[in-house]
Structures are given as C-alpha cells and as structure tokens.
N, C-alpha and C positions, 0 to 999 in steps of 0.2 A: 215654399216657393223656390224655384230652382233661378239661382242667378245665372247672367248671361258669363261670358270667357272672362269679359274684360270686368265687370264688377268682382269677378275671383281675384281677379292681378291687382287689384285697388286692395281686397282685404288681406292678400298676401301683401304687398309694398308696404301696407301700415303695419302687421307683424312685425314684418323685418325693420323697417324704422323705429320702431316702438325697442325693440330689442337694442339696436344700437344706440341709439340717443336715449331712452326713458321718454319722450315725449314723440309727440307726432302732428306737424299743424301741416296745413294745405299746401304749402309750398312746396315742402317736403316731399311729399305725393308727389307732386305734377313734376319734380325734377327726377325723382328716384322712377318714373313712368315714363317722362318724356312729355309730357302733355301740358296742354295750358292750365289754368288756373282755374277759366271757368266749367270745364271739362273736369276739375276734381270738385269744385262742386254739385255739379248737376250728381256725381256718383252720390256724395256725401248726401244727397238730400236724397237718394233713389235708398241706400245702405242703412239709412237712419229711418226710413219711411217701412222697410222691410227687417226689421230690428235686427242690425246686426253692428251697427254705429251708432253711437251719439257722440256730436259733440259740444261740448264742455262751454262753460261759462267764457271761462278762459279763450278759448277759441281753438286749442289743441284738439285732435278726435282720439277716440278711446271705443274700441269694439267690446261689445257685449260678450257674455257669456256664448252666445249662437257664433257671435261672429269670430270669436275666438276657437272658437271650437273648428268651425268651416276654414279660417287662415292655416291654422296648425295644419289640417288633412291635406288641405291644397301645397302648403310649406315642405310637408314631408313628400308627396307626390314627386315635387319637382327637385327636390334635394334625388331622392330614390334615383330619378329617371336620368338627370346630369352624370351621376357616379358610373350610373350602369354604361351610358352612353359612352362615357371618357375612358372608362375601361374598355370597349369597346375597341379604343383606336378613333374615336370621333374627336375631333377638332373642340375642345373645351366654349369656343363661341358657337359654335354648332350644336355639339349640345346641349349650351343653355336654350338655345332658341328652340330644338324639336324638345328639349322634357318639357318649356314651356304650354308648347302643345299637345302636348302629349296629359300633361296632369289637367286637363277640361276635360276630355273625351273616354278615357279609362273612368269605366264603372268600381266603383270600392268593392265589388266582391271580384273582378280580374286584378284591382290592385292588392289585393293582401294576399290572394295564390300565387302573383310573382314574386313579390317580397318574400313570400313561406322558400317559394322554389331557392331565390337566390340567398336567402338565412339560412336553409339546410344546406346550399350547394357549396 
C-alpha cells in the first residue's frame, strides 16, 4: 500500500528522532512536524494499522522492519536532493523545502540513475 507525502514525513520525522534521542513519543512528532498532537495520532494509528509502526506499552513509537526500511529510502532521498540542491547555489532553506518534495514524487528507478550519474560524476 502506497502512503500519502505526509505519512512519509511522519516515518522520516520518527527516523530522525529515533536517531537523536534513542526514543521517539508523540510529542516529539508533532514538534519536530509542526503539528498538533492529535494530528500525530490520527498518523500513528493509520502507520500502525498499515504495519509500518507500533507503538509500545510504554507509549514511545517504534517502526517496523517495513517502516524502517520506507524511512531510510525517504531519509536518503531528501539528504541526496538537499546536498545536490545547495551545491547548486540554492538557499539551504530552500532546499530543504523543494528535496522535501522532491523525495515523494521521484520514482526509485529515476532516484538511483541520479545518484549512479552524481557517484560517477
């Protein structure tokens, strides 16, 4: 099942949170997003119901094997498309904001013939 932009930017935010802190609870989300509170859960329970989240007794979340998998690609996407962008000469908040749109809408077989192009180039 293909998720929407914004369920991406949820399992990328919880990556990156996870990375920095070792844990990851709701609040965390909705600050690191911008959003409210019940707005990360309505995700959490769409993310968990499409297995790519659970969470925890505790109340912290914790992605699956899938959803780990799907964060990482999205992560590397918009890492890839930021660097490229700023080399470019683009405004470093500028291009966070276009590789953020940019890593939804690129297909994985155009994103790994750019990367090969800019690896060999």
């Amino acid at each position: 099942m293909a998720l929407t932009p914004a369920m991406e930017d949820y399992l990328e935010a919880i990556l990156m949170i996870k990375q920095q802190h070792g844990y990851v609870r709701c609040v965390d989300v909705a600050e690191q997003l911008g959003v409210k509170k019940p707005s990360v859960s309505r995700a959490v329970k769409e993310l968990t119901k499409s297995g790519h989240l659970v969470k925890n007794a505790d109340g912290t979340l914790s992605l699956t094997e899938l959803g780990l998998q799907l964060a990482e690609q999205i992560y590397e996407k918009h890492r890839f498309f930021t660097e490229q962008l700023i080399a470019a000469g683009i405004d470093p908040k500028t291009a966070e904001q276009d590789a953020c749109g940019i890593e939804h809408v690129i297909s994985a077989e155009s994103f790994q013939k750019l990367k090969k192009v800019f690896d060999d180039g």
